[in-house]
N, C-alpha and C positions, 0 to 999 in steps of 0.2 A: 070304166074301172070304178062303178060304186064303190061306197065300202059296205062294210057287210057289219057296220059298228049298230050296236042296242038303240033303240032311238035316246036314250037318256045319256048316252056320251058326245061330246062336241065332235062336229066335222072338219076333218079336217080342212085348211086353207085349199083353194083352188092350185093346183099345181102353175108353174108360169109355161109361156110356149114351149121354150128353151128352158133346159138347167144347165146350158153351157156357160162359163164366164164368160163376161162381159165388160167392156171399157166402161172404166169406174170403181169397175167392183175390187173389191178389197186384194189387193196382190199377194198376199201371204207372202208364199219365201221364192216366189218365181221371180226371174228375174226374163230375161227377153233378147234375140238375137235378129236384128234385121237385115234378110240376105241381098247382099249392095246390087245385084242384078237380079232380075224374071228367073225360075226356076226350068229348067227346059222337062219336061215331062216324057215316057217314056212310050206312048202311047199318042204323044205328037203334040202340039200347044206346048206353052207354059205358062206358068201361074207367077204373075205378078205381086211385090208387095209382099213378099213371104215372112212373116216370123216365126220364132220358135222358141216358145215357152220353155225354163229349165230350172232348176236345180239344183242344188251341190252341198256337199258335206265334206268338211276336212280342207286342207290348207293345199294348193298345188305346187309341186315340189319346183324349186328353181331350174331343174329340169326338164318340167313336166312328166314322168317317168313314172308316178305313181296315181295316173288318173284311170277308173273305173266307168264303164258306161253299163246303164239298168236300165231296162228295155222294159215297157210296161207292154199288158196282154191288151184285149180289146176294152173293154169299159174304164182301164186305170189310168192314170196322169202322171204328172213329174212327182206327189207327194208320196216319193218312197217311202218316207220316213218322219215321224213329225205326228203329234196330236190334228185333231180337227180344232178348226177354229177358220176367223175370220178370212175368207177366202179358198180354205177347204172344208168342204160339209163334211170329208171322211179324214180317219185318222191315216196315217201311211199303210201302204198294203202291205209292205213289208217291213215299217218298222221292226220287228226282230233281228233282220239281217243286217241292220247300217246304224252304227253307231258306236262309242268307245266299247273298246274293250269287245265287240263284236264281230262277226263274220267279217263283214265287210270294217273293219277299224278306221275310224275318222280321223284317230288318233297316227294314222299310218298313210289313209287312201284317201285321195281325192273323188269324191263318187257322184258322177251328173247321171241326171236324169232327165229328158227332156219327154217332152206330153209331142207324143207325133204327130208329125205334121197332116192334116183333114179331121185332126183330134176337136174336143170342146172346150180345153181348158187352157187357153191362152194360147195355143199352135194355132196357127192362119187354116180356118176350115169353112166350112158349109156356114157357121152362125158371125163368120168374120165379116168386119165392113170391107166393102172394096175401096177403088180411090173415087169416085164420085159420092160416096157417103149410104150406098145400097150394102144390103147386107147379098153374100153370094147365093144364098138358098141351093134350090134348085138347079142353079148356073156352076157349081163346084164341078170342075172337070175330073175325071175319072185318075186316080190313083194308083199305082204299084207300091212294093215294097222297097222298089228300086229307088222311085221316087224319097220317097219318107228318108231312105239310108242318104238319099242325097243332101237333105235340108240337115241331115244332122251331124252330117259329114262338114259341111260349111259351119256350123256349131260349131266344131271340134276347130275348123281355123281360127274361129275367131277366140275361144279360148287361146288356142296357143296349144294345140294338144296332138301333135304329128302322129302320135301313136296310143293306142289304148294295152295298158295292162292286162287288164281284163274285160271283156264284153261281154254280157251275163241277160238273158232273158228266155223268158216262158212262155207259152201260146204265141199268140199275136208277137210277143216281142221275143221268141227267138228266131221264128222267120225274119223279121229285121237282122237280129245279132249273125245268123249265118250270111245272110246279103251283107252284111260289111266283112265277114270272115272271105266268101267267094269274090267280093267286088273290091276288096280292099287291105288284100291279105297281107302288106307292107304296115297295115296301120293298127294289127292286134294279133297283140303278143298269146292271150289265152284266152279261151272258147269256151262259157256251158250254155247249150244249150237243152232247153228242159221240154221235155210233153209237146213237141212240134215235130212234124216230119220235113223230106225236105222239098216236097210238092202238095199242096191241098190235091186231096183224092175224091172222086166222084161223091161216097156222099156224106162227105164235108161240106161239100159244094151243095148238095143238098136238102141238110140239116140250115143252113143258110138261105136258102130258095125261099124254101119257107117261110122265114121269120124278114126277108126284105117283100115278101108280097103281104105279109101284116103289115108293115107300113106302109108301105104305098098302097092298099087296099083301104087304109083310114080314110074317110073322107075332109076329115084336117091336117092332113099332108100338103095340099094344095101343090102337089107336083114338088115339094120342099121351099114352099115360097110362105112360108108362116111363123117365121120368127118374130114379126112384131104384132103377130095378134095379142088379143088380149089373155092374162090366164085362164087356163082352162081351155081355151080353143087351139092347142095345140095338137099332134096325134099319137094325146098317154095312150091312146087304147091299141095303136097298133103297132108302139115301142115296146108300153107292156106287154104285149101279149108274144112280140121278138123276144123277150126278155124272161117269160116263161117257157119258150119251148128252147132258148138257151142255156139255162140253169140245170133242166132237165139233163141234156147230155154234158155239161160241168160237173152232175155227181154221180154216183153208180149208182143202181138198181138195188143190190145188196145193203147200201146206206140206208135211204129212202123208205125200204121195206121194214130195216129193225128200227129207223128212227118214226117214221108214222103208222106202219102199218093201214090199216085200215077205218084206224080211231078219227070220229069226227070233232070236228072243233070245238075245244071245250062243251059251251051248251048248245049249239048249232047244231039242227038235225037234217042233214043230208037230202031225206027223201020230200023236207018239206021246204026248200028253199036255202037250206045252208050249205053249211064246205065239210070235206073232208079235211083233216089235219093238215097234209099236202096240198089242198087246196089254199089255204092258208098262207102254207108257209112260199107259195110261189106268187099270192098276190102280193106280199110282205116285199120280197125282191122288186117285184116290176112296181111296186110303187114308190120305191128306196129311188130306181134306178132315173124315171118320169122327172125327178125333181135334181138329179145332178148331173141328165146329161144330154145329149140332141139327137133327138130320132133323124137328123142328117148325118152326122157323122155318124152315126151307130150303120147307117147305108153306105159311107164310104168307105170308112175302115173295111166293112163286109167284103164289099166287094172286092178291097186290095188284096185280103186273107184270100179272098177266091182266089185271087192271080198267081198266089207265090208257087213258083214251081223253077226251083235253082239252075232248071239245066235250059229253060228259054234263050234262046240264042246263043248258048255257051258248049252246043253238041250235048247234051242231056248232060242227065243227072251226075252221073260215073266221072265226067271228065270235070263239069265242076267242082264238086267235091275237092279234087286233087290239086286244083288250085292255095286249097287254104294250109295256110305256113304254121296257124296258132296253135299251139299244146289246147286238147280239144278234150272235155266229157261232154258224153251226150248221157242224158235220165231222162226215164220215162216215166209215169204214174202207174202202179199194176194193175189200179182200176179202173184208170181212161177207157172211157168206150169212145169219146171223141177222138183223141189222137191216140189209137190204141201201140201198144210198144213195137209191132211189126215196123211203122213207121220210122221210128229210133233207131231198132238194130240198122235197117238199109242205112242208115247217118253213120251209125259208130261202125260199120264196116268200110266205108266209102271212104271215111275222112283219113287222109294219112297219118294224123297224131293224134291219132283216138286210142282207146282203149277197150277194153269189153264195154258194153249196154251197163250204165249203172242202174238200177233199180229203186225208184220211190217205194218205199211200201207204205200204206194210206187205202184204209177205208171208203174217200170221200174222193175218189174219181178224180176227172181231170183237174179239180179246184185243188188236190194234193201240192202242185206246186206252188199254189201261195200258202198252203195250210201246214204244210208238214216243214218248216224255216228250221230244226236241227235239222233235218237230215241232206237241205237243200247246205245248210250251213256247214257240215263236212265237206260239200262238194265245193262249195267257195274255198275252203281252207285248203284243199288238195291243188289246189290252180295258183294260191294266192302264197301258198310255205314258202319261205325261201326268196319268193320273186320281189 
């Protein structure tokens, strides 16, 4: 992953193995939940020593009655909300939606957020110490979505939180938010789930394939056993390069085409060694992405995304669905090519307290549900009136 800077600007710093946090590093506003027994796994083993990094805005009612849970997608953490600063490189992904006088009102709602469990940012993953003082690498056992809803489900005891008001997530984290709706339909009251279906589809699965044999094709993967090398000998180039052909299906075609066209980089001439504009702006990403987070985890989450499919041992799809008790929207992005809206309608027809398919409308592809926060913010407010 050179960069492609004029020889007369400085190089950037060496990226480190890991951009996962780490013990030491500056806590920000996380705070941490240690699960009192092994987690049993759904896939067989369990995982010892679990914690789960979280979250929260607003005050929790003596009740508890007004707690909200935010499901983050695949590369996001607990920092829903909140500037960057020490301990978060980025600012909240969805600041917009949490905070007074907002969608989500602090002022009203108690709102956690936990960084899921195989995550990088404080949740027990791939770059976590075990109990002899190794870090797990490579040795991180295989994941579900089932698992994850479980770690965070013991979260919710140890708050005090029997029941969620609202459980609200997108990509990555509405597969989660439907696994606590199907697995735990006693403990949330309202459901949106956004730009997810309710089984990863063939090729999903193989828009994925792809970007975990970049990594594991790096030859500084070492099988995932590289988190204390030294910086730079990590494997940015086969995170980055997971990272570029993920972005790609995050935005649409139609974006893409009116925002670069064909124009090369600034002064940079294509035919003689430079980029095109979009060559650019996808190294920009995988180099953002190398320095905050772990091409391990970025492999396990993967793979648990691959797994979700609501109706595994619950008689398929149809009859889990009807499991779930919570006043439900489902929204889709119009210009998802990753989870395109097919996926949705089969959700908002299945689920018994749903409603019609709500519609994102957004230029910018599957990335519309973090991007387009009014229009995700009526759907908040539709679930959230009254309750």
């Amino acid at each position: 992953m050179a960069p492609h800077a004029p020889a007369d600007q400085p190089v950037a710093p060496l990226p480190p193995a890991s951009g996962a946090w780490r013990e030491g590093d500056p806590p920000g506003g996380r705070r941490w939940v240690a699960l009192a027994a092994p987690l049993a796994l759904e896939a067989g083993g369990e995982l010892p020593d679990v914690r789960v990094a979280y979250e929260t805005w607003g005050r929790l009612a003596p009740d508890a009655s007004n707690a909200v849970l935010v499901l983050h997608a695949l590369t996001g953490d607990s920092h829903v909300s909140g500037p960057a600063g020490p301990g978060h490189p980025t600012a909240g992904w969805w600041d917009p939606l949490v905070g007074p006088g907002r969608a989500l009102d602090t002022d009203r709602w108690f709102v956690v957020a936990p960084n899921v469990l195989g995550g990088c940012q404080g949740s027990t993953g791939p770059s976590s110490l075990r109990g002899d003082g190794t870090r797990w690498g490579g040795s991180f056992p295989f994941l579900t979505q089932r698992d994850q809803v479980a770690a965070e489900a013991a979260l919710a005891d140890a708050l005090g939180i029997d029941r969620w008001a609202l459980v609200v997530g997108g990509s990555m984290g509405g597969m989660r938010a439907l696994e606590w709706a199907v697995g735990h339909p006693d403990r949330v009251s309202a459901l949106l789930v956004l730009a997810c279906p309710a089984a990863s589809g063939a090729e999903q699965i193989a828009w994925a394939d792809v970007q975990l044999h970049a990594i594991r094709a790096d030859a500084r993967w070492r099988d995932g056993h590289y988190h204390d090398a030294p910086d730079g000998e990590g494997p940015h180039r086969g995170l980055g390069t997971a990272r570029r052909l993920a972005h790609v299906t995050y935005r649409s075609g139609a974006e893409l085409a009116a925002r670069f066209g064909r124009a090369p980089q600034e002064s940079e001439d294509p035919w003689r060694g430079g980029r095109y504009a979009v060559e650019s702006y996808l190294d920009h990403h995988a180099t953002k992405l190398v320095r905050r987070f772990d091409a391990g985890s970025y492999v396990t989450l993967t793979e648990a995304m691959n797994s979700h499919d609501l109706g595994r041992g619950r008689g398929g799809t149809a009859r889990a669905l009807r499991r779930v008790s919570a006043r439900t929207l489902v929204a889709g992005v119009d210009s998802d090519r990753l989870y395109p809206l097919a996926g949705q309608r089969e959700l908002a027809a299945g689920l018994p307290h749903a409603d019609a398919l709500r519609i994102v409308e957004s230029p910018y592809g599957h990335d519309g549900f973090l991007i387009e926060t009014e229009q995700v913010g009526a759907l908040v407010g539709e679930l959230t009136k009254g309750g």
